[in-house]
N, C-alpha and C positions, 0 to 999 in steps of 0.2 A: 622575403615575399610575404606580405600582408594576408589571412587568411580571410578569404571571403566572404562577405553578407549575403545572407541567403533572406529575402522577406519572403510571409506566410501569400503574397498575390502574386507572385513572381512567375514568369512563362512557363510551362511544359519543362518538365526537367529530368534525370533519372532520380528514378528512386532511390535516396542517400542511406543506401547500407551504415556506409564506413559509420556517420554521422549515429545511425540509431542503434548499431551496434554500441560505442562507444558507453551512447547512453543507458543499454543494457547493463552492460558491464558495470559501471558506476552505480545501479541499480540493485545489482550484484551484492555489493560492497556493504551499501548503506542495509539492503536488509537483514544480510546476513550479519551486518555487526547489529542490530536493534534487537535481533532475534537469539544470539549467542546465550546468552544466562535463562533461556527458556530448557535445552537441552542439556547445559552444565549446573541446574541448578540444585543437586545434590551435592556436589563435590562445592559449590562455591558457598553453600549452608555451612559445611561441615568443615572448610577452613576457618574459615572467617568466623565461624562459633554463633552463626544466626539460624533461625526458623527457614524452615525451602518457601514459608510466604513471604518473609521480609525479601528474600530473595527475587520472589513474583514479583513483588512490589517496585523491585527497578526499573521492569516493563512499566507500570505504570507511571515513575516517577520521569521517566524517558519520555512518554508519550502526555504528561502533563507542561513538561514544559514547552514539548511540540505544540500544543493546545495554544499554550501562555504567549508564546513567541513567536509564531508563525504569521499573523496576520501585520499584528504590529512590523518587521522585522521585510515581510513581504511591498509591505504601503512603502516602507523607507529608504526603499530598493527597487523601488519600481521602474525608477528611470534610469538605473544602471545596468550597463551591458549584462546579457546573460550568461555570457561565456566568463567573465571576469566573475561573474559570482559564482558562477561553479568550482572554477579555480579555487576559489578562497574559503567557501565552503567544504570543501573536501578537505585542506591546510587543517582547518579547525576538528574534522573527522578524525585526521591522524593524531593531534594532542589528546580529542579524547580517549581516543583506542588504548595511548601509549599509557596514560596516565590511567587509564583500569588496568590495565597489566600489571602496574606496578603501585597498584592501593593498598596500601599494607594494614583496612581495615575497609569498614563497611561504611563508615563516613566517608571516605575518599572515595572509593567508588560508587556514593552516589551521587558526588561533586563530579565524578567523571562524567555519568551518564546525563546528568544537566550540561554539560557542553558537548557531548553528544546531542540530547534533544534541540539544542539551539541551531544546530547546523545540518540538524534531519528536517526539522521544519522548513527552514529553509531553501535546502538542497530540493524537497519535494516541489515548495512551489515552485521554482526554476526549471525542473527538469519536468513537472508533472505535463508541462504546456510546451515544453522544449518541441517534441517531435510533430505536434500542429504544427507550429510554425517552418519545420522542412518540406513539407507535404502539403499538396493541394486538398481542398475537403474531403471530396470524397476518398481519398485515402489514410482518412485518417486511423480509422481503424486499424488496419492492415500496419501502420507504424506504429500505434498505441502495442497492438500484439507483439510486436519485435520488439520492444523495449522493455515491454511489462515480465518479456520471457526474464530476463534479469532475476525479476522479485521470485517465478518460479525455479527459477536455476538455482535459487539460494535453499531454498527449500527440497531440493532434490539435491545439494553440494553441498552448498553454503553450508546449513546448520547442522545436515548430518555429517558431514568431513568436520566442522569445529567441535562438533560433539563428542568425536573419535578422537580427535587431538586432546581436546582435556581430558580424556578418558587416560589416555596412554603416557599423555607428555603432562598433563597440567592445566589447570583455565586459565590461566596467565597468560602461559603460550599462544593460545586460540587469538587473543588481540592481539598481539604482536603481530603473529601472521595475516591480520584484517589489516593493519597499520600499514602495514609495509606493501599488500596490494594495492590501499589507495592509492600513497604515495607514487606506487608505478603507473596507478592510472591517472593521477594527476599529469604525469608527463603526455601520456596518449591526448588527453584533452586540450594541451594546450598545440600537438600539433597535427590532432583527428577533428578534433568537434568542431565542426562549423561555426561561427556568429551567424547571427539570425538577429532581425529588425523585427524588435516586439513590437513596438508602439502602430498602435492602426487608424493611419488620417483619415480626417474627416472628407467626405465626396463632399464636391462644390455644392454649397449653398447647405449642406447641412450643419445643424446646431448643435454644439458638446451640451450633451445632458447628464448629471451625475448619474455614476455605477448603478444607484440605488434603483434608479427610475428605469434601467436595462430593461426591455421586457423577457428575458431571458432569463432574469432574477428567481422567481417559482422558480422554473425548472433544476437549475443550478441548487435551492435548499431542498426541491425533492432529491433530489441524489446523495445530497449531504445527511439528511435526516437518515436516508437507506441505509447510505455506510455505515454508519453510528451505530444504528442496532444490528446491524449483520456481523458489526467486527465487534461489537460488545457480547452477544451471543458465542460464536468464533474462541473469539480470546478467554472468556470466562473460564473455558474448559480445555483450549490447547495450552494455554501459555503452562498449566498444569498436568501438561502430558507424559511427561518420564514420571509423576505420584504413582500415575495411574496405569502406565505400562509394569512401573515395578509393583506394583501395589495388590489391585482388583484381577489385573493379567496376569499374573504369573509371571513377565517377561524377564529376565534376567538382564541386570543394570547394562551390559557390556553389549544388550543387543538396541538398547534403545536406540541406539544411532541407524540398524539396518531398521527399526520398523518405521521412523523418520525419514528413511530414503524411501520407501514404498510409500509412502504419503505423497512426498515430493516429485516423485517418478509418474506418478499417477495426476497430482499436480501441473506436471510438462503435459501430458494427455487434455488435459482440460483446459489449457490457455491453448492449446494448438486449434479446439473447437470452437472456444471463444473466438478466436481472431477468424474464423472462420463463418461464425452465425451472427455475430454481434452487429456485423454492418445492416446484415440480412433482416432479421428478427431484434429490434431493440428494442421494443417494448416485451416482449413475451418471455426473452434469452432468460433474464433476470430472474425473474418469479420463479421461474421453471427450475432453474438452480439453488433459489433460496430453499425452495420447498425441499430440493435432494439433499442438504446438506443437513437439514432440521430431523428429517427422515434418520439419516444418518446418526447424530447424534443422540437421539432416542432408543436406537438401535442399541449402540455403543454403550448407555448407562441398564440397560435391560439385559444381556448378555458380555458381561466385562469377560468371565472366564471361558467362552466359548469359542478355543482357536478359531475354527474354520470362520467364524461368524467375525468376532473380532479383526481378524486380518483384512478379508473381504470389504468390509466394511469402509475399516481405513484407508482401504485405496479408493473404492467409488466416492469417500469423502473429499480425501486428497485432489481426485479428479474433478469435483464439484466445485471447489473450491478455489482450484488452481486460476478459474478464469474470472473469480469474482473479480478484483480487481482491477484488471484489465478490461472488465466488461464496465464499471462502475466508469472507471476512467475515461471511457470511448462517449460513456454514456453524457457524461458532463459536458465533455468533449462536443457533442454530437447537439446539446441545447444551450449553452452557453454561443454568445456572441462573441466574433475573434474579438471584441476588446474586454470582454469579460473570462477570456479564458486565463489570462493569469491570474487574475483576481479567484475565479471560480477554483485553481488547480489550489490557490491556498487555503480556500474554505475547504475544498475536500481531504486536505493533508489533515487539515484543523482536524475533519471529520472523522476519520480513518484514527487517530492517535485518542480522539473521546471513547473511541469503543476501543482500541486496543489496551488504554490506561485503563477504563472502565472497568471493562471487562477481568485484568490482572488482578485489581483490587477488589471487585465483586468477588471474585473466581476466592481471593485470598480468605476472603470471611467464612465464604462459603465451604471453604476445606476447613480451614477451623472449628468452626462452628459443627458442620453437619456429615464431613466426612469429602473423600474426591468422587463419591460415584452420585452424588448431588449435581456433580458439575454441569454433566453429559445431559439432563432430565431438563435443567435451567436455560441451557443449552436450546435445546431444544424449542423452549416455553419460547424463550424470545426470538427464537430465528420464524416462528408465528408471527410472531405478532410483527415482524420486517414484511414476511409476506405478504398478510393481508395489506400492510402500509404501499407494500411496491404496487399491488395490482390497482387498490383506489387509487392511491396517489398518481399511478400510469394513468389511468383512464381519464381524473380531472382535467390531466394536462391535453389530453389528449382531446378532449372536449373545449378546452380554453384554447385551442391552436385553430380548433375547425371554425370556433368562431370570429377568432380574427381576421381568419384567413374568409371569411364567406365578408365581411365589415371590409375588406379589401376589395374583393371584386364588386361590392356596391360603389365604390365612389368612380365620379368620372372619370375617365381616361381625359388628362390635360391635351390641350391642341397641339399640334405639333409647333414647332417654330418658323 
């Protein structure tokens, strides 16, 4: 039996669990393996006989080739099923996983994490737009939230359960057991996830006009722009977060995977609000969160040895946090045109890896150079300077809509037929 096409204009339908589930899960997978070598990156320094930044720096090199490859790789895949590229994107997940496992230097695995980044960029465009296309608009949110829970699930499991495994068994192991979960969800997908009819016809009498000329375009680089410095901020100072638990905190190596789960645990708190406000409040949700998190991180570089303050902290971060990208996502989501939504979900993957790379390699200077409690202060400075971007940049947009829409109700109403 053929699995069914589901298109994004299609009648009243139920709400496809199985389908956004799946793509949680898958979501799961890919973050939790992009994210691994942030929590083992002591023990993968001190095999491998490198620096714990040259070690940051795979984040980075992971997320530049996301950068390099995502748009190109997205264009030339445009009109191929999305479900067959899932499939084979994930195929490519599992050589990378296998082939870091089994790097027997620091050259190889960073040849592994380049075919990792080729088939995370990827994966992202595909899936980033997958769940618009199961759901009617106004549900988008609500499906963006189930799916994004994924990327929080990684962070509440994903990275601290892989960080406890190379703790006890080895970082080796850690990929293997991402390798082999893909692998099993590769099976789920080819007989859970729906097809879905991306392409969006033209209504009679209307004219294909290039991406470029979208009037949706603003919108879709405001969001992009926002990622960029929110996850360059973000990353500068998480991707360096076991320095800084064993480091400034006092934290003993063997706990960093519980003060990781309080992040992540706290994380799940904060996409459950998001998917909750973000339909509601999508201009205001954002800012409001950027500001908690910047708060936060300032916190954090001003009281490193301060339990009560320190712990605290990390979770109301975690919880701030937890929804950005689910909120960024709906947000795209939510100004972007259905034909610019998989084009849009690939700028924003583009976007998301500029500041997670960014960020790694800022973050890596910045330890060297100036010490890890630099991080948390920088941290800070630019999650600023995201803010005041989100609030003007909200408002322009917000201003360029009232006026189209007022240039609308001026023209005649055509006669009837």
């Amino acid at each position: 039996m053929s699995t069914p096409r589901i298109s994004s204009s299609s009648s009243p339908q139920a709400f496809p669990w199985a389908g956004l589930f799946t793509l949680s899960a898958l979501i799961f997978t890919s973050v939790t393996s992009e994210w691994l070598p942030t929590g083992l990156l002591p023990e993968i320094a001190a095999e491998l006989s490198v620096s714990e930044s040259q070690v940051g720096l795979l984040i980075t090199i992971f997320a530049a080739t996301v950068v390099i490859s995502t748009a190109p790789l997205a264009a030339l895949t445009r009109n191929q099923p999305r479900k067959k590229l899932v499939i084979i994107v994930l195929l490519v997940f599992v050589v990378g996983n296998l082939l870091a496992a089994v790097a027997p230097n620091y050259a190889v695995l960073v040849v592994a994490r380049i075919i990792g980044g080729l088939s995370h960029g990827l994966f992202w465009a595909v899936v980033g737009a997958y769940s618009a296309h199961l759901v009617p608009p106004h549900q988008v949110g609500r499906a963006v939230a189930v799916t994004s829970a994924g990327a929080t699930t990684a962070f509440v499991l994903g990275v601290p359960v892989g960080t406890a495994l190379g703790h006890a068994l080895g970082w080796r192991l850690a990929f293997v057991v991402i390798a082999i979960i893909i692998l099993a969800l590769t099976i789920m997908v080819v007989r859970i996830l729906p097809a879905v009819n991306h392409q969006q016809p033209l209504a009679t009498g209307e004219i294909s006009i290039p991406l470029r000329k979208d009037r949706s375009v603003p919108g879709v680089i405001y969001v992009c722009i926002l990622v960029a410095l929110v996850m360059l901020g973000h990353n500068l100072f998480y991707t360096y977060i076991a320095p800084y638990l064993i480091g400034p905190a006092g934290i003993d190596a063997g706990a960093v995977a519980g003060v990781l789960l309080i992040f992540g645990a706290a994380g799940a708190l904060g996409l459950a609000l998001a998917g909750l406000l973000v339909d509601r409040f999508p201009r205001s949700i954002i800012p409001v969160t950027v500001g908690l998190v910047a708060i936060c991180a300032a916190l954090l570089g001003l009281y490193p040895d301060v339990p009560a303050v320190m712990f605290t902290v990390v979770a109301v971060w975690g919880m701030a946090f937890g929804g950005v990208p689910a909120m960024m996502q709906t947000r795209l989501l939510q100004l972007a045109s259905p034909r610019m939504r998989d084009v849009g979900s690939a700028y924003l993957t583009t976007s998301f890896n500029i500041g997670i790379g960014g960020g790694a390699l800022f973050g890596g200077i910045l330890l060297d150079q100036y010490g890890i409690l630099a991080l948390p202060m920088v941290d800070a400075a630019i999650l600023a300077a995201a803010l005041v971007f989100a609030v003007v940049g909200g408002e322009l947009l917000r201003r360029r809509d009232g006026r189209a829409a007022a240039v609308r109700d001026q023209q005649p109403t055509p006669p009837a037929p």
